[in-house]
C-alpha positions, -999 to +999 in steps of 0.1 A: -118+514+458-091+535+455-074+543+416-036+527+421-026+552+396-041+587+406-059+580+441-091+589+434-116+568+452-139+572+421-143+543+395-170+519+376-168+485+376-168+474+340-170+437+343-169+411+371-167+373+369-156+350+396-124+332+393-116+295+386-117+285+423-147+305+425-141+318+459-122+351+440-146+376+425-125+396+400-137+429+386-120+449+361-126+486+371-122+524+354-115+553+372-138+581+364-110+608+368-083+597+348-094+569+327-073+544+334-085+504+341-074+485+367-083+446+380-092+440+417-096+405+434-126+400+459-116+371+480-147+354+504-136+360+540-142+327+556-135+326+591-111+296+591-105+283+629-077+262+629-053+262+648-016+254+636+006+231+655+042+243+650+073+218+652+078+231+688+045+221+699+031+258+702+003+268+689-008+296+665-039+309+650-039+295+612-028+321+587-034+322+552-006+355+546+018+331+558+015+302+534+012+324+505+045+344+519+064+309+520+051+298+485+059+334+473+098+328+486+098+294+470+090+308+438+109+341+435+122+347+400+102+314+387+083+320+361+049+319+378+020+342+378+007+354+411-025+343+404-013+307+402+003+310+436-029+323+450-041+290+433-020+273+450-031+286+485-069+280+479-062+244+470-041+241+500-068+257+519-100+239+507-077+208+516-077+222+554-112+229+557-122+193+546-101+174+563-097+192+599-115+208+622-099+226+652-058+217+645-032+208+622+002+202+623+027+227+607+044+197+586+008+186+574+004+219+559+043+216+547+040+184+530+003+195+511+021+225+502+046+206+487+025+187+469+008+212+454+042+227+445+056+198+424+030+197+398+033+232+395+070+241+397+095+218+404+121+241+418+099+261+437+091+229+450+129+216+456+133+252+470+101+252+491+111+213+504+146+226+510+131+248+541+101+227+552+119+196+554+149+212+567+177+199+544+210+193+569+235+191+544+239+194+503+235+157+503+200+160+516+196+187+487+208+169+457+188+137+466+155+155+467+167+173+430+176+138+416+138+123+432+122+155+412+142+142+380+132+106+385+099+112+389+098+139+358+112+113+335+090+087+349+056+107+337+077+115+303+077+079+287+112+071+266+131+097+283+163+087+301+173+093+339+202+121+340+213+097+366+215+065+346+243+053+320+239+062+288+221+039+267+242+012+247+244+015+208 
């Protein structure tokens, strides 16, 4: 493992523990030449065969850089760690394995992503749907924002709709 700080390819591993998920090892390290500690994530290559049907009807080899690129877009300047996002990915993931075997369609993976997204973030998840679901207009846009809102203040007992009247005295 190479120091991200000096280079040296010299370091002790100080403690290791696998992650929630369990399918992360992460090790906290120490470079022997200048001290410093840094933390490195082990993740368990599995060889996942799927193939990806995309909206065109081609075929792809299923990629787990893309997701997380996607999510990663959907959740610029939100205040998420990365760690969540990669989270976000493995749940996504484990979801694939289980339920398919050679393919899966590009929207299947779209709408699981999305989700995922909502109970995490729900602008990453407005912004995320915005792509996937490939909003026309700002019509299509603002009704997806006002389901989010509906659906917050439904799991929030007492609180009022932003969309409805306000409440008589």
């Amino acid at each position: 493992m190479w120091c991200p700080f000096c280079k040296a390819d010299d370091d002790k591993v100080i403690d290791s523990r696998a992650t929630e998920t369990g399918r992360c090892i992460r090790r906290r390290r120490r470079c022997l030449k200048c001290g410093r500690r840094y933390t490195t994530y082990e993740r368990i290559e599995e060889a996942i065969r799927l193939a990806v049907i995309k909206r065109d009807g081609s075929r792809v080899p299923y990629n787990r850089d893309n997701m997380l690129q996607g999510i990663q877009r959907a959740a610029y300047k939100r205040p998420i760690p990365s760690e969540r996002l990669e989270q976000v990915v493995d749940e996504v993931e484990e979801y694939l394995v289980t339920s398919f075997e050679k393919e899966v369609s590009s929207q299947t993976i779209g709408e699981r992503i999305a989700e995922v997204l909502r109970r995490v973030d729900k602008v990453a998840y407005v912004r995320f749907a915005s792509v996937y679901r490939q909003f026309e207009d700002v019509g299509d846009f603002i009704e997806e924002a006002r389901d989010v809102i509906e659906r917050a203040a439904e799991e929030i007992p007492g609180q009022q709709s932003l969309f409805e009247g306000k409440p008589e005295a």
